[in-house]
C-alpha positions in Angstrom: 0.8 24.7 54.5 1.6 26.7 51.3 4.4 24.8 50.5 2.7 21.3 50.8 -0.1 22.8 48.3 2.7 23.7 45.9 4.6 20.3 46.1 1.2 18.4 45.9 0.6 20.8 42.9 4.7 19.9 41.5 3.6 16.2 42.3 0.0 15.5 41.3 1.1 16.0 37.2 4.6 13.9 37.8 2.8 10.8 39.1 0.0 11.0 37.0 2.3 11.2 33.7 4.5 8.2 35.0 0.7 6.0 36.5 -0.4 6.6 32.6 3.0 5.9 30.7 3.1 2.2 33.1 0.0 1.4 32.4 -0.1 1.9 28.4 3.6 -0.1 28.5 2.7 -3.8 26.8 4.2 -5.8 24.2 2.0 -4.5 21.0 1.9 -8.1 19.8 -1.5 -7.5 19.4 -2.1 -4.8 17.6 1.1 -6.0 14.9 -0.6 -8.8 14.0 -4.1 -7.6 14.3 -2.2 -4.7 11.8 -0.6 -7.5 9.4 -3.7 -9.4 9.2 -5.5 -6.1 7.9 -2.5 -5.3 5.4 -2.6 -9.1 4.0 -6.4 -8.6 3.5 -6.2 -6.3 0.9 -3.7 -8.1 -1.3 -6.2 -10.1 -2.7 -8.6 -7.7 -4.4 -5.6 -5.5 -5.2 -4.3 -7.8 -7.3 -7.3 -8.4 -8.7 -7.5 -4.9 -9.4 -4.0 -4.7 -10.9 -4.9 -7.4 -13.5 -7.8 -5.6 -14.3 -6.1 -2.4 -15.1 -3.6 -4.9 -16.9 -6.6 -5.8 -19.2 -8.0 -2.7 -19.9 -4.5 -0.9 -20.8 -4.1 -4.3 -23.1 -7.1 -3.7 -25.1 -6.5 -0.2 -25.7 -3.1 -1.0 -26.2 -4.6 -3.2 -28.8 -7.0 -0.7 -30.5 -4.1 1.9 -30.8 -1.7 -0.7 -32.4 -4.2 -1.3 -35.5 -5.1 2.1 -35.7 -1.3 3.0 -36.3 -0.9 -0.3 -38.2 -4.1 0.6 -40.1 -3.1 3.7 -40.8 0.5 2.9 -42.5 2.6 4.4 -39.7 6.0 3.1 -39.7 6.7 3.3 -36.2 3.8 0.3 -35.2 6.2 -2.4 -34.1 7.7 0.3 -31.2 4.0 0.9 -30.3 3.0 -2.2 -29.8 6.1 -2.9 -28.0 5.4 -0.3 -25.3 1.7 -1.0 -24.9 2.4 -4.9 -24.7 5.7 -4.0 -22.0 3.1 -2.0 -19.7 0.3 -4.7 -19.5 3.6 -7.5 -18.6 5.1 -5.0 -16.2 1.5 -4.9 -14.5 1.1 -8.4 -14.7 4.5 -8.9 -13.3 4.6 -6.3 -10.6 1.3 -7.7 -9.1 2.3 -11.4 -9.2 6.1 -10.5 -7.5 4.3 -8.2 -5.0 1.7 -10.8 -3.8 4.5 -13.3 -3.4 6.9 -10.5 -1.6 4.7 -9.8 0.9 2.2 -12.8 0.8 
């Protein structure tokens, strides 16, 4: 009798791992492309988002460039140049992600 309660006791914990490991088995389909869906959602107002920042770095980007100019500094043109590269490379970087992954 003891050694059927200590192979029901081996047993019970084997069968219930393999019963729970065959029933969560499916395909995931599901929940890939409830996931994508979710992902693809939030493109939209990202991007918006991302142009937004693009604006507001370009009009302070603006303001700094005719203070220096302004001002008399000499190096304005390499200022300007920066400022006006970050609000493209937003700009950019929003429109190539949106059409990567879009």
């Amino acid at each position: 009798m003891a050694k059927i309660k200590s192979l029901k006791s081996i047993l019970t914990p084997f069968f219930s791992f393999w019963v729970t490991i065959l029933f969560a088995q499916g395909d995931g389909s599901a929940g890939i492309t409830e996931a994508t869906s979710m992902v693809t959602s939030y493109f939209d107002p990202a991007t918006k988002l991302i142009y937004a920042i693009g604006a507001i770095v370009g009009l302070i980007g603006g303001v700094k460039v005719y203070s220096k100019f302004s001002s008399g500094d000499p190096d304005t043109g390499k200022t300007a140049a920066a400022w006006f590269g970050a609000c493209i490379f937003l700009i950019v970087a929003a429109t190539i992600l949106r059409s990567f992954f879009l």
